[in-house]
CHARMM internal coordinates of N, CA and C (Angstrom, degrees):
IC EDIT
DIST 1 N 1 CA 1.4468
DIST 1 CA 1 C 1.5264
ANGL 1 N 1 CA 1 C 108.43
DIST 1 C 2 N 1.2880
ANGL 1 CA 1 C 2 N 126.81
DIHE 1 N 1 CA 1 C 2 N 152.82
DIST 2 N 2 CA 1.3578
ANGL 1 C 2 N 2 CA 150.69
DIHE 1 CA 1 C 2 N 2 CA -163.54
DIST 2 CA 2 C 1.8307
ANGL 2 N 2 CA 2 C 89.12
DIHE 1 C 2 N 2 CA 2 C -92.34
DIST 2 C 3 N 1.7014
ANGL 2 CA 2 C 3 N 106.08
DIHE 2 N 2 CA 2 C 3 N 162.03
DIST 3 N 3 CA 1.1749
ANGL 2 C 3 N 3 CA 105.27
DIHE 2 CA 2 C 3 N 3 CA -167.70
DIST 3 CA 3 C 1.5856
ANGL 3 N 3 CA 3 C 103.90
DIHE 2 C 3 N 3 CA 3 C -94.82
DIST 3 C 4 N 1.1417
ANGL 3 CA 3 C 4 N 133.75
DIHE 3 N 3 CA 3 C 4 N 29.20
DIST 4 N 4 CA 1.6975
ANGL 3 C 4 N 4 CA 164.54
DIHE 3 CA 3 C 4 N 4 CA -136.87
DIST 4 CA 4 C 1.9289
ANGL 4 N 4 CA 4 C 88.39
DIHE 3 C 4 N 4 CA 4 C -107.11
DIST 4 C 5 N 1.1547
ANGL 4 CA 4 C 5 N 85.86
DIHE 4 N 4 CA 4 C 5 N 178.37
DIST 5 N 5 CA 1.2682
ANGL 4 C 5 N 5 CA 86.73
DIHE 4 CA 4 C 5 N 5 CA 147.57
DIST 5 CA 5 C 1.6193
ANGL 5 N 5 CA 5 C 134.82
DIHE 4 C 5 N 5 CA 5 C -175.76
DIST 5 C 6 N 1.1987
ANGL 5 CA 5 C 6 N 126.26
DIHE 5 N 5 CA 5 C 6 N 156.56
DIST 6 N 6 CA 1.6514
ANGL 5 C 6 N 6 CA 131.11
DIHE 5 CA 5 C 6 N 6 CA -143.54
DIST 6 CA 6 C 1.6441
ANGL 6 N 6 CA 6 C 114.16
DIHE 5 C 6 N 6 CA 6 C -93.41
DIST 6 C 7 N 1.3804
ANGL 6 CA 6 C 7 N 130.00
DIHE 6 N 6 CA 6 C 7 N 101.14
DIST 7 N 7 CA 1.4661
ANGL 6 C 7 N 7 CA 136.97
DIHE 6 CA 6 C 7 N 7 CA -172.20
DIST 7 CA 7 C 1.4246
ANGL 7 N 7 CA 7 C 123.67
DIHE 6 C 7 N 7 CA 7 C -74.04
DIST 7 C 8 N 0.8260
ANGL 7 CA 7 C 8 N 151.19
DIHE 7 N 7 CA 7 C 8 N -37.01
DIST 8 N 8 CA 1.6351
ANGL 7 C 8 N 8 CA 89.41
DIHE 7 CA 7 C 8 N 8 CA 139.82
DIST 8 CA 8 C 1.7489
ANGL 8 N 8 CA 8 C 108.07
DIHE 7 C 8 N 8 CA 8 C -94.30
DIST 8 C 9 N 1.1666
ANGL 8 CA 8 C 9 N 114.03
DIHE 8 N 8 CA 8 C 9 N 131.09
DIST 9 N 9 CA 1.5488
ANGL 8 C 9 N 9 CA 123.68
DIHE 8 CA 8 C 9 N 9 CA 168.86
DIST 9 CA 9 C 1.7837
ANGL 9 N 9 CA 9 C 100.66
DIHE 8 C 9 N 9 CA 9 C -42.37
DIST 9 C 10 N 0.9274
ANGL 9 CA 9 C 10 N 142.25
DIHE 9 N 9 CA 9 C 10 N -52.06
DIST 10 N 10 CA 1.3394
ANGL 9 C 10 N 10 CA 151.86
DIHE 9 CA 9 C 10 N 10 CA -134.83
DIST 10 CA 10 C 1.2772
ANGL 10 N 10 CA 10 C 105.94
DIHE 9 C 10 N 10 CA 10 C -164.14
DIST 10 C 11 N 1.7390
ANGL 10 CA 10 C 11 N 117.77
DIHE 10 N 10 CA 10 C 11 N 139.20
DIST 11 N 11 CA 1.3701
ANGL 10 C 11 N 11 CA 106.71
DIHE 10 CA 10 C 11 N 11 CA 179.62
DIST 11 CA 11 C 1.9885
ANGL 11 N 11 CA 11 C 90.97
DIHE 10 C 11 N 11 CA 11 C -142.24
DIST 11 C 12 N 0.8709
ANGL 11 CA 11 C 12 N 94.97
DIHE 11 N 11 CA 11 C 12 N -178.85
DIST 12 N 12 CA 1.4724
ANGL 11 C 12 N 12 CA 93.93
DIHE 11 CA 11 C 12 N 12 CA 177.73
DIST 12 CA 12 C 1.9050
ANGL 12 N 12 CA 12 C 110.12
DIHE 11 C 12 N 12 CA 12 C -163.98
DIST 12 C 13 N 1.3111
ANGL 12 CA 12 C 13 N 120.59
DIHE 12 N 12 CA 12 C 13 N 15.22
DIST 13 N 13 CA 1.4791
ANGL 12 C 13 N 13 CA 138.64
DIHE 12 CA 12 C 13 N 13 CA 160.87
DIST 13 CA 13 C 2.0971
ANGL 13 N 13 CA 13 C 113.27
DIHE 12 C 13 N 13 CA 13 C -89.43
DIST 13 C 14 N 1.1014
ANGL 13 CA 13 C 14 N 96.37
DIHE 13 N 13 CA 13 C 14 N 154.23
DIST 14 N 14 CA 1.9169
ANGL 13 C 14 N 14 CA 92.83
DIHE 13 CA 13 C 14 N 14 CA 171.63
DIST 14 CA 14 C 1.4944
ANGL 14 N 14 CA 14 C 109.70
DIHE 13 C 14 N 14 CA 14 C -130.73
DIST 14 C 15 N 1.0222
ANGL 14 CA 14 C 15 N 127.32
DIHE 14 N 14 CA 14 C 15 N 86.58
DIST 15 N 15 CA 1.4077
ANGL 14 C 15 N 15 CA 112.41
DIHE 14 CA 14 C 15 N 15 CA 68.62
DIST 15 CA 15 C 1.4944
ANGL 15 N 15 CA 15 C 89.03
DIHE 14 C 15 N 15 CA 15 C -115.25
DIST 15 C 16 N 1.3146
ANGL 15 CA 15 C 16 N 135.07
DIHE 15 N 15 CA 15 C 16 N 169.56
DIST 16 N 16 CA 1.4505
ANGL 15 C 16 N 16 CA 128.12
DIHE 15 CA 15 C 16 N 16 CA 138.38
DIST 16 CA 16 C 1.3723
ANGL 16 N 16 CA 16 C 108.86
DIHE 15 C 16 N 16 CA 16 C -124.29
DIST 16 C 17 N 1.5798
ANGL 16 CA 16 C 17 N 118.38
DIHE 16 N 16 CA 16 C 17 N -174.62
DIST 17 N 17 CA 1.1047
ANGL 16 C 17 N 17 CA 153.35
DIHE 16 CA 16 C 17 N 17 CA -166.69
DIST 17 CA 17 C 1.4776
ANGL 17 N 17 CA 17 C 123.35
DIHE 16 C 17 N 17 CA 17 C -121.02
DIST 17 C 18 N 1.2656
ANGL 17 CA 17 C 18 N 148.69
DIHE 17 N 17 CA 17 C 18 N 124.65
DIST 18 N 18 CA 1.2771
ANGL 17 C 18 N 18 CA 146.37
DIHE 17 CA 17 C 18 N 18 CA -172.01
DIST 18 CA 18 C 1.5993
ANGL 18 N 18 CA 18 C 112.84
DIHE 17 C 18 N 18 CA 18 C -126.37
DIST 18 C 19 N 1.3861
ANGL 18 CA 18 C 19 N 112.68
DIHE 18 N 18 CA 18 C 19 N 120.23
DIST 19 N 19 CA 1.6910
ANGL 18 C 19 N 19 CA 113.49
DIHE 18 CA 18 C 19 N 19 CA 167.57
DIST 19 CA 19 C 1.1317
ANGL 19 N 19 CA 19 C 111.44
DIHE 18 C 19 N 19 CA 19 C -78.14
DIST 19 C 20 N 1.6567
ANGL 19 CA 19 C 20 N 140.04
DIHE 19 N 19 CA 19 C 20 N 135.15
DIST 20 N 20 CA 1.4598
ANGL 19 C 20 N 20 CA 116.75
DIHE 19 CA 19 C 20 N 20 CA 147.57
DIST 20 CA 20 C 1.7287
ANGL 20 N 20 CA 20 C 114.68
DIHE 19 C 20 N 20 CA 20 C -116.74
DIST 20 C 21 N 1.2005
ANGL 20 CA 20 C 21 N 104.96
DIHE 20 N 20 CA 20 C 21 N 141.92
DIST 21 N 21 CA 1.9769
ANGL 20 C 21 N 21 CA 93.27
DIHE 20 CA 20 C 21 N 21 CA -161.92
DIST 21 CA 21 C 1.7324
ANGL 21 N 21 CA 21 C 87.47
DIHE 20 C 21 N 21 CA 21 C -120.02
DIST 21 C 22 N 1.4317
ANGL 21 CA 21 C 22 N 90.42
DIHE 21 N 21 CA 21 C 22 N 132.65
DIST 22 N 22 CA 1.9039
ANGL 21 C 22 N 22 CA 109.48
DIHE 21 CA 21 C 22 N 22 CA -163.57
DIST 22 CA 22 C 1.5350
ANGL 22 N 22 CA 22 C 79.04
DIHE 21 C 22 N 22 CA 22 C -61.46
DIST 22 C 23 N 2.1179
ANGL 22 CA 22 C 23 N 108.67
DIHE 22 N 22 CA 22 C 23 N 158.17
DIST 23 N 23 CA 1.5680
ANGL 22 C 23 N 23 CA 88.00
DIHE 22 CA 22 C 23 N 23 CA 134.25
DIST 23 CA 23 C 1.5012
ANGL 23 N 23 CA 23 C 98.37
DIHE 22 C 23 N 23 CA 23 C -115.01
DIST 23 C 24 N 1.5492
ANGL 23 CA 23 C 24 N 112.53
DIHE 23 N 23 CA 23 C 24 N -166.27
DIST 24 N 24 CA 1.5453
ANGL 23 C 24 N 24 CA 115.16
DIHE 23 CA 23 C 24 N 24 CA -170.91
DIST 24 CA 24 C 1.4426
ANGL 24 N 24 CA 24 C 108.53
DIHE 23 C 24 N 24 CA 24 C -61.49
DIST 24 C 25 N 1.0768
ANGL 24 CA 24 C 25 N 134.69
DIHE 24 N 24 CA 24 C 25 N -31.07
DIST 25 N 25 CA 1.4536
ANGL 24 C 25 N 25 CA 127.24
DIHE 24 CA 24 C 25 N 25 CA 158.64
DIST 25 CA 25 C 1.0823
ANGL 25 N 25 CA 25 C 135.49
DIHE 24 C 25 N 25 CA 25 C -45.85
DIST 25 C 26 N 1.2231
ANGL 25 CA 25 C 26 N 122.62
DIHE 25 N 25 CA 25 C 26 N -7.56
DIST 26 N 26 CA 1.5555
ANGL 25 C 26 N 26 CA 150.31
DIHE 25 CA 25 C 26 N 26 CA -173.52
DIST 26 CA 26 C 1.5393
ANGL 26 N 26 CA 26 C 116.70
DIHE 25 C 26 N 26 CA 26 C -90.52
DIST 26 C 27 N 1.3774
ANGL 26 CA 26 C 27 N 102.21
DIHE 26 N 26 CA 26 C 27 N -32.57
DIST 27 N 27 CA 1.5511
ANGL 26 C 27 N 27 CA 116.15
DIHE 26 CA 26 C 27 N 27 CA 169.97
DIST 27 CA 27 C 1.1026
ANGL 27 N 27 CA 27 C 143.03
DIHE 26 C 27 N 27 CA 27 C -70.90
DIST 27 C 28 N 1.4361
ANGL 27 CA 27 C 28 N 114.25
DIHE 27 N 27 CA 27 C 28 N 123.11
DIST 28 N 28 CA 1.2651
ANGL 27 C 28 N 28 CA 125.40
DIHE 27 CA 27 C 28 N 28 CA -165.91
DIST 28 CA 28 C 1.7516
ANGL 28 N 28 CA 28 C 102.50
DIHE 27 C 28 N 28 CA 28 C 104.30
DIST 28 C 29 N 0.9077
ANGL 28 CA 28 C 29 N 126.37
DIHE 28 N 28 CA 28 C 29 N -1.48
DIST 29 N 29 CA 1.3740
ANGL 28 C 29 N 29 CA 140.03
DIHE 28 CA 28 C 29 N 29 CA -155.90
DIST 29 CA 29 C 1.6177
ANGL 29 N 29 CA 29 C 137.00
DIHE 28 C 29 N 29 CA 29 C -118.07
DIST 29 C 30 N 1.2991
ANGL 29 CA 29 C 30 N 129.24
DIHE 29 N 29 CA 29 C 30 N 119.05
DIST 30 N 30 CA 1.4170
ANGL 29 C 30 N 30 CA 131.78
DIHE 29 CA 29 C 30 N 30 CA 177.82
DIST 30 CA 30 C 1.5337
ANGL 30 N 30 CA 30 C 109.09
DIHE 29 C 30 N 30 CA 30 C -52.57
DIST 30 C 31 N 1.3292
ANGL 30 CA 30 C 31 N 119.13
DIHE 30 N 30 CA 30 C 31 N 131.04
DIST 31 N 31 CA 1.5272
ANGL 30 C 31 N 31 CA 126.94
DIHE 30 CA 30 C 31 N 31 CA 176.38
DIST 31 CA 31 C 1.3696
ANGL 31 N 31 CA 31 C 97.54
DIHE 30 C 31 N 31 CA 31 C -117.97
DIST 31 C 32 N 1.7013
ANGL 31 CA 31 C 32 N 107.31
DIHE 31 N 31 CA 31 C 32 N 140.25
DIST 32 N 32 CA 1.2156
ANGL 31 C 32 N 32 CA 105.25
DIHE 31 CA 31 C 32 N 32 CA 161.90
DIST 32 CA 32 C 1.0688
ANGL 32 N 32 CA 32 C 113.44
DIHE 31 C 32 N 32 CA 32 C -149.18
DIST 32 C 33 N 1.8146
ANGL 32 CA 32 C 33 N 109.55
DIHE 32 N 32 CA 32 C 33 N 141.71
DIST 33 N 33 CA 1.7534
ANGL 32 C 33 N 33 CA 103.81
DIHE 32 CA 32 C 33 N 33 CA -163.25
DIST 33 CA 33 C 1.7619
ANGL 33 N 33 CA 33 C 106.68
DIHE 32 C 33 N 33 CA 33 C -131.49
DIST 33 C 34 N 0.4912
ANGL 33 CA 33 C 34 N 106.43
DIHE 33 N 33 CA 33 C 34 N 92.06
DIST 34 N 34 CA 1.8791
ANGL 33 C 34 N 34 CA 114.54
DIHE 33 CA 33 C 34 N 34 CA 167.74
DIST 34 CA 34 C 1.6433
ANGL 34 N 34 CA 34 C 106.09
DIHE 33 C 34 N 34 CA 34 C -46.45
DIST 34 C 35 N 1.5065
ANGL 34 CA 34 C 35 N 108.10
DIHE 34 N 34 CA 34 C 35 N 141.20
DIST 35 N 35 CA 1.6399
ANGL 34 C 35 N 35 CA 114.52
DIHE 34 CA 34 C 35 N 35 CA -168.57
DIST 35 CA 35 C 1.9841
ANGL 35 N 35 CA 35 C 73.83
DIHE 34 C 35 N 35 CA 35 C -130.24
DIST 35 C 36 N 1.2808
ANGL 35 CA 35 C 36 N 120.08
DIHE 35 N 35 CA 35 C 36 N 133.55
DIST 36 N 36 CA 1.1865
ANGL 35 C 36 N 36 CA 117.23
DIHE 35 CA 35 C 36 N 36 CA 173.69
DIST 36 CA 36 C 1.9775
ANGL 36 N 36 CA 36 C 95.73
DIHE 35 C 36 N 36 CA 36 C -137.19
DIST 36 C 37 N 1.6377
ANGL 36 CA 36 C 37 N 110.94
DIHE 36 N 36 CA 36 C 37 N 137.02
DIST 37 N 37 CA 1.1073
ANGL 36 C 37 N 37 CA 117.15
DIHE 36 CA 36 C 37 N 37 CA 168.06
DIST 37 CA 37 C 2.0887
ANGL 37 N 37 CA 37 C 104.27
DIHE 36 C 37 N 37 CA 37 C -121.71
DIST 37 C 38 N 1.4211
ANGL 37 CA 37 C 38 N 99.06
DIHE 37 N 37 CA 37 C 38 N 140.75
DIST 38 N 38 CA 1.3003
ANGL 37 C 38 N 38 CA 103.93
DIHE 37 CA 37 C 38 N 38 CA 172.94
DIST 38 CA 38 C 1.3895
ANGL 38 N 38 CA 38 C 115.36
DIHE 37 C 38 N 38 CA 38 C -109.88
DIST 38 C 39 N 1.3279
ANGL 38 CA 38 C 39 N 124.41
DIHE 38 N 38 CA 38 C 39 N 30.96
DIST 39 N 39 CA 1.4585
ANGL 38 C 39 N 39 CA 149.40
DIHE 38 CA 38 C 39 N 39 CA -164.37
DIST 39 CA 39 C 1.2970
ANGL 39 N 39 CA 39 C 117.54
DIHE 38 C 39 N 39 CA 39 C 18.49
DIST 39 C 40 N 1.4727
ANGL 39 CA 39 C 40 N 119.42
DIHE 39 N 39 CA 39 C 40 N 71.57
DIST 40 N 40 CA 1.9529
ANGL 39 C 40 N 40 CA 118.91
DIHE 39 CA 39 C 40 N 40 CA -151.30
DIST 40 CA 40 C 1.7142
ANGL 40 N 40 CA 40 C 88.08
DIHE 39 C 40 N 40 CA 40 C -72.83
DIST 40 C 41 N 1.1639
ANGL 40 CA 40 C 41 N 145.96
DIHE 40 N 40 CA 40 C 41 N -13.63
DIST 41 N 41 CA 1.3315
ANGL 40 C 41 N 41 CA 152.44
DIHE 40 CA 40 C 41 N 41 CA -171.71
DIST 41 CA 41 C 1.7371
ANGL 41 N 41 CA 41 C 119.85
DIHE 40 C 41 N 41 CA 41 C -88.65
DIST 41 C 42 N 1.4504
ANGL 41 CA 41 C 42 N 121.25
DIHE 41 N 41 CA 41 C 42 N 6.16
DIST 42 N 42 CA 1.0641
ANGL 41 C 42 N 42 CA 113.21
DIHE 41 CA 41 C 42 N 42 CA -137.61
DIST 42 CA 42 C 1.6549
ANGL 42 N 42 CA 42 C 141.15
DIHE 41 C 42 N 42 CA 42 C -7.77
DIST 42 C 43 N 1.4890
ANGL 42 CA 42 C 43 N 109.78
DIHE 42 N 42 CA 42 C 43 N -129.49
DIST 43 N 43 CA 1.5851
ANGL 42 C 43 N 43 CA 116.95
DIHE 42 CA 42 C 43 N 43 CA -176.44
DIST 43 CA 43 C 1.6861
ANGL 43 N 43 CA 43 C 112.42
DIHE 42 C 43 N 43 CA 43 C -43.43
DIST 43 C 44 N 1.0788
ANGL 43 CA 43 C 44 N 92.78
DIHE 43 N 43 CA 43 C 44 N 140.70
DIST 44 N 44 CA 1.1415
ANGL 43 C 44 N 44 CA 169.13
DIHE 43 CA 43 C 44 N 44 CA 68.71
DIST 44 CA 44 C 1.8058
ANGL 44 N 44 CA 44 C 128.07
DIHE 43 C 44 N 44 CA 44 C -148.44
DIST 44 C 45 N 1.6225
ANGL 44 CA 44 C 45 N 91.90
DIHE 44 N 44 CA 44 C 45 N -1.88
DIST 45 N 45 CA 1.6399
ANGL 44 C 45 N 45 CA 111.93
DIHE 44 CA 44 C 45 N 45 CA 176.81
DIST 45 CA 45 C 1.6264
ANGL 45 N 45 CA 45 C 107.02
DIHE 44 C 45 N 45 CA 45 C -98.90
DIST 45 C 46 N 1.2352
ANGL 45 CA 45 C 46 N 107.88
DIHE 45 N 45 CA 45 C 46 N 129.59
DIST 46 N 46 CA 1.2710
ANGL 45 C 46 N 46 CA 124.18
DIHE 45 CA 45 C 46 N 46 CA 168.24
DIST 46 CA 46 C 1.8636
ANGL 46 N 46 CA 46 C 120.33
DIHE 45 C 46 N 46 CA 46 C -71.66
DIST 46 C 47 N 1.1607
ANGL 46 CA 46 C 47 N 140.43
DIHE 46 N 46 CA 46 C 47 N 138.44
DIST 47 N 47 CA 1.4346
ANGL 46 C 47 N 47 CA 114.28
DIHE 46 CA 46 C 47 N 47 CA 166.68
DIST 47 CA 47 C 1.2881
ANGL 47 N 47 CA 47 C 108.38
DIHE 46 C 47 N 47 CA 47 C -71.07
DIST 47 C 48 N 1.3854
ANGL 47 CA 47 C 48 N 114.79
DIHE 47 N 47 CA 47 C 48 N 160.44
DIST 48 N 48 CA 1.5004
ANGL 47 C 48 N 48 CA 119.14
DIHE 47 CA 47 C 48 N 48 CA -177.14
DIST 48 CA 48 C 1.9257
ANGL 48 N 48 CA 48 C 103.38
DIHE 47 C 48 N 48 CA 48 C -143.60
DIST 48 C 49 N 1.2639
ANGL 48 CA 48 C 49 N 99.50
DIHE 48 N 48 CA 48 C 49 N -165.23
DIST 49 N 49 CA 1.3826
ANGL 48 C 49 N 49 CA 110.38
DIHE 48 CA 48 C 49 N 49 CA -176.99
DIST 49 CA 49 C 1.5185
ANGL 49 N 49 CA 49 C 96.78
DIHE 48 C 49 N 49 CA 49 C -153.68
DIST 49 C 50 N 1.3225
ANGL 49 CA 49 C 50 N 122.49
DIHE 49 N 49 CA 49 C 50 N 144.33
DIST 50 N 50 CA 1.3058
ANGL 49 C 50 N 50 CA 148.36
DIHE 49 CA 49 C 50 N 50 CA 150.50
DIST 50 CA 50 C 1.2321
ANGL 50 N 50 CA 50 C 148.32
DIHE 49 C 50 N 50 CA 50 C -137.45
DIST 50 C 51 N 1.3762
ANGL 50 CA 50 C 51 N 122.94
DIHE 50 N 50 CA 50 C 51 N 113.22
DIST 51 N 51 CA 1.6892
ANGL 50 C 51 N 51 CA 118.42
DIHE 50 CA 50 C 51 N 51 CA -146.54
DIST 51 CA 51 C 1.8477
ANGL 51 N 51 CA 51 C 82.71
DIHE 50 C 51 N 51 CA 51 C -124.37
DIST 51 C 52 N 1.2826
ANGL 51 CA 51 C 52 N 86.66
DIHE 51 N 51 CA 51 C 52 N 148.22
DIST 52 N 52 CA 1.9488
ANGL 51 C 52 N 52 CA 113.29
DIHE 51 CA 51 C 52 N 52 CA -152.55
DIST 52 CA 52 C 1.9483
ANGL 52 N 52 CA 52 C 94.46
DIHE 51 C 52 N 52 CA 52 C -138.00
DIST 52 C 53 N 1.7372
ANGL 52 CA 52 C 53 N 119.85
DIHE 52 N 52 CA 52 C 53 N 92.29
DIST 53 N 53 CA 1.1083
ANGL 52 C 53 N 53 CA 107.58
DIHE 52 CA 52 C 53 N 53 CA 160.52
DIST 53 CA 53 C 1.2400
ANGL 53 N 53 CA 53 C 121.28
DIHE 52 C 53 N 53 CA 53 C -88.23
DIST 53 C 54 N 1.7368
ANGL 53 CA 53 C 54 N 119.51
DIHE 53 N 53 CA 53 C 54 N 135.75
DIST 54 N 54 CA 1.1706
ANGL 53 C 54 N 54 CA 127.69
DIHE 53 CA 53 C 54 N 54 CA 155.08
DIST 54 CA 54 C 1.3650
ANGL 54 N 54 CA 54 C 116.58
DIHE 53 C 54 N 54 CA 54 C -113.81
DIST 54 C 55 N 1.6073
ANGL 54 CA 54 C 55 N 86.99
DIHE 54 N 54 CA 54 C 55 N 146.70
DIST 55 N 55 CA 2.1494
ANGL 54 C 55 N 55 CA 106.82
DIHE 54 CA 54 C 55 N 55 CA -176.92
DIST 55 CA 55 C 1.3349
ANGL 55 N 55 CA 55 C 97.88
DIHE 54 C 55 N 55 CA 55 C -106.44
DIST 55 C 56 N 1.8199
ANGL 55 CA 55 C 56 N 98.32
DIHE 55 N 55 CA 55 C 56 N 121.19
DIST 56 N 56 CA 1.4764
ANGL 55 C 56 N 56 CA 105.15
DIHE 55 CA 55 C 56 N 56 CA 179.34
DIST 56 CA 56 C 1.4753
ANGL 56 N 56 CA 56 C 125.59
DIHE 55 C 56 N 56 CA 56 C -97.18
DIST 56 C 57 N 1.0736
ANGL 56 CA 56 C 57 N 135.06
DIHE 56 N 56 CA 56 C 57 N 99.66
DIST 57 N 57 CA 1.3564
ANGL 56 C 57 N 57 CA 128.14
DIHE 56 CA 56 C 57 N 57 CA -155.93
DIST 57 CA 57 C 1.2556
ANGL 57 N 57 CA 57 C 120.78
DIHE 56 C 57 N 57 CA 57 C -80.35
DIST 57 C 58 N 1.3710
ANGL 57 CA 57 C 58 N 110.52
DIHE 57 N 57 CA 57 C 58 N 142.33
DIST 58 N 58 CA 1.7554
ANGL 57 C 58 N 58 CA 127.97
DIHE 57 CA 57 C 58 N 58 CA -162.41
DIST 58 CA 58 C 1.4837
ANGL 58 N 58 CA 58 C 106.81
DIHE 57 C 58 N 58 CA 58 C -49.69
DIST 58 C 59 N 1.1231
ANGL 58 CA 58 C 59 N 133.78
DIHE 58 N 58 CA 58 C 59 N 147.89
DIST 59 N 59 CA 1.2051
ANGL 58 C 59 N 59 CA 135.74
DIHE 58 CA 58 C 59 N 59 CA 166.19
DIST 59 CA 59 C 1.5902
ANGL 59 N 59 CA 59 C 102.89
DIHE 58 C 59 N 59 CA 59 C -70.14
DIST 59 C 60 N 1.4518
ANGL 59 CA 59 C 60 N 126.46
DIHE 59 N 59 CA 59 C 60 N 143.26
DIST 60 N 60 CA 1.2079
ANGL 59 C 60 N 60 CA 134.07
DIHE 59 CA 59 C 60 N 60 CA -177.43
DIST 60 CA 60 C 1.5969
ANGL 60 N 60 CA 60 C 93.62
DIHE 59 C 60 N 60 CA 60 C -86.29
DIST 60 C 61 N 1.7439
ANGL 60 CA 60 C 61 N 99.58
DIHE 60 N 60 CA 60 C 61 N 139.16
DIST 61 N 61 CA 1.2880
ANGL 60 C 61 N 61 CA 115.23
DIHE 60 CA 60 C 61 N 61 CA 157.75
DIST 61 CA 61 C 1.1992
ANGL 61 N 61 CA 61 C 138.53
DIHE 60 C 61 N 61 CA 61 C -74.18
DIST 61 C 62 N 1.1078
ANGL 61 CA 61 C 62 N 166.90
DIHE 61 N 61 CA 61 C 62 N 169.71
DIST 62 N 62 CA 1.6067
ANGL 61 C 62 N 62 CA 162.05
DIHE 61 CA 61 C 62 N 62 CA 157.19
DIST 62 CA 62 C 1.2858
ANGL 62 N 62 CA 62 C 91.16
DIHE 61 C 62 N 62 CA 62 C -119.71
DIST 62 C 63 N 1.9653
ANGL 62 CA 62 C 63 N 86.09
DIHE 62 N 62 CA 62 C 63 N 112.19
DIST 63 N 63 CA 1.8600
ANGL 62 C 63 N 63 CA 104.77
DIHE 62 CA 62 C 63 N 63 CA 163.20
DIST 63 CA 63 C 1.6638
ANGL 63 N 63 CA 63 C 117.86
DIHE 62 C 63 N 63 CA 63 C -59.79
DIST 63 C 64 N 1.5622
ANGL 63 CA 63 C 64 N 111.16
DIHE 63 N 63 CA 63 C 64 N 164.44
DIST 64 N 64 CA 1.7813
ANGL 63 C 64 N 64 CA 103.37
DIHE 63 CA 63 C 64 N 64 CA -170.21
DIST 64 CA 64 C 1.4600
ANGL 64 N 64 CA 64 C 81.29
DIHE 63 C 64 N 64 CA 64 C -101.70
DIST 64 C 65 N 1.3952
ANGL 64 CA 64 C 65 N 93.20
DIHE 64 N 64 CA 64 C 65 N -179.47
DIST 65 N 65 CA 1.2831
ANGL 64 C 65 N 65 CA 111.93
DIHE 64 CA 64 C 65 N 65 CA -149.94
DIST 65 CA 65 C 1.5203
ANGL 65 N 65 CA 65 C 133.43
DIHE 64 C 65 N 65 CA 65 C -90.11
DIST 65 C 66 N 1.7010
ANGL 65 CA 65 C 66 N 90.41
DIHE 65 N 65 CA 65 C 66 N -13.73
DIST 66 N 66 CA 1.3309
ANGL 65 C 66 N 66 CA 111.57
DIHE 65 CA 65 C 66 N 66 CA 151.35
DIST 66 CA 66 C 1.9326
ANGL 66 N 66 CA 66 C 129.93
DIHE 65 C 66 N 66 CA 66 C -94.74
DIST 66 C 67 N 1.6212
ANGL 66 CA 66 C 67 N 103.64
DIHE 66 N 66 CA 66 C 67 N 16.33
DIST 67 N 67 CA 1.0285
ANGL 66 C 67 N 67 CA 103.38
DIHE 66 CA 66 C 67 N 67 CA 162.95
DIST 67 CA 67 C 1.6353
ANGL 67 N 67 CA 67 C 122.49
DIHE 66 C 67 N 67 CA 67 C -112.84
DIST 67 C 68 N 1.3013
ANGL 67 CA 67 C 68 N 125.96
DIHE 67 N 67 CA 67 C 68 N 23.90
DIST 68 N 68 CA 1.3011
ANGL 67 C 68 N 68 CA 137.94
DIHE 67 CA 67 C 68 N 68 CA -151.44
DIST 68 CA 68 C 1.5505
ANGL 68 N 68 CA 68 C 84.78
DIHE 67 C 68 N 68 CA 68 C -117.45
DIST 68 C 69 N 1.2056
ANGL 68 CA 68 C 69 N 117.46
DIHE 68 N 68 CA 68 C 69 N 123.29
DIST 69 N 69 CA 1.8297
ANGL 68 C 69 N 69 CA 145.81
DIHE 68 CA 68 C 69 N 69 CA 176.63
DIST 69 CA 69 C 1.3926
ANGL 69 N 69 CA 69 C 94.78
DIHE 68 C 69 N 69 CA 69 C -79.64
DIST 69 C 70 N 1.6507
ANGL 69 CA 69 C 70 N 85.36
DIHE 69 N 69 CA 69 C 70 N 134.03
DIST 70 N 70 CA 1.4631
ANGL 69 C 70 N 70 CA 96.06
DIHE 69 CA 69 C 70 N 70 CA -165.02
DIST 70 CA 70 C 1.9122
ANGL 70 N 70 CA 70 C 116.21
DIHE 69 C 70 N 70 CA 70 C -112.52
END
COOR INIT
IC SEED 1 N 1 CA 1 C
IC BUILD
């Protein structure tokens, strides 16, 4: 996992939904987040696993001001 972080930590409804909010350390960078259920409810749901990559993109730089083509 990315040093970001994941909204709701824990869910316990089906279907749900998950936020994850990059932090700047994250940039430029492969995230990867595993969703794991141990099915505390049993049958008719199986436990499963699901891993979800996200590509976090670099924060853009601003060239100085003597490097800007004129």
């Amino acid at each position: 996992m990315g040093a970001g972080t994941v909204n709701p930590s824990s869910a316990n409804t089906s279907p749900f939904t998950f936020t994850y909010t990059p932090a700047v350390a994250d940039g430029g960078k492969t995230v990867i987040i595993t969703v794991t259920t141990d099915n505390p409810l049993g049958a008719p749901c199986a436990a499963a696993v699901a891993t979800y990559t996200l590509t976090v993109n670099a924060l853009p730089t601003v060239p100085l001001l003597g490097q800007l083509p004129i």
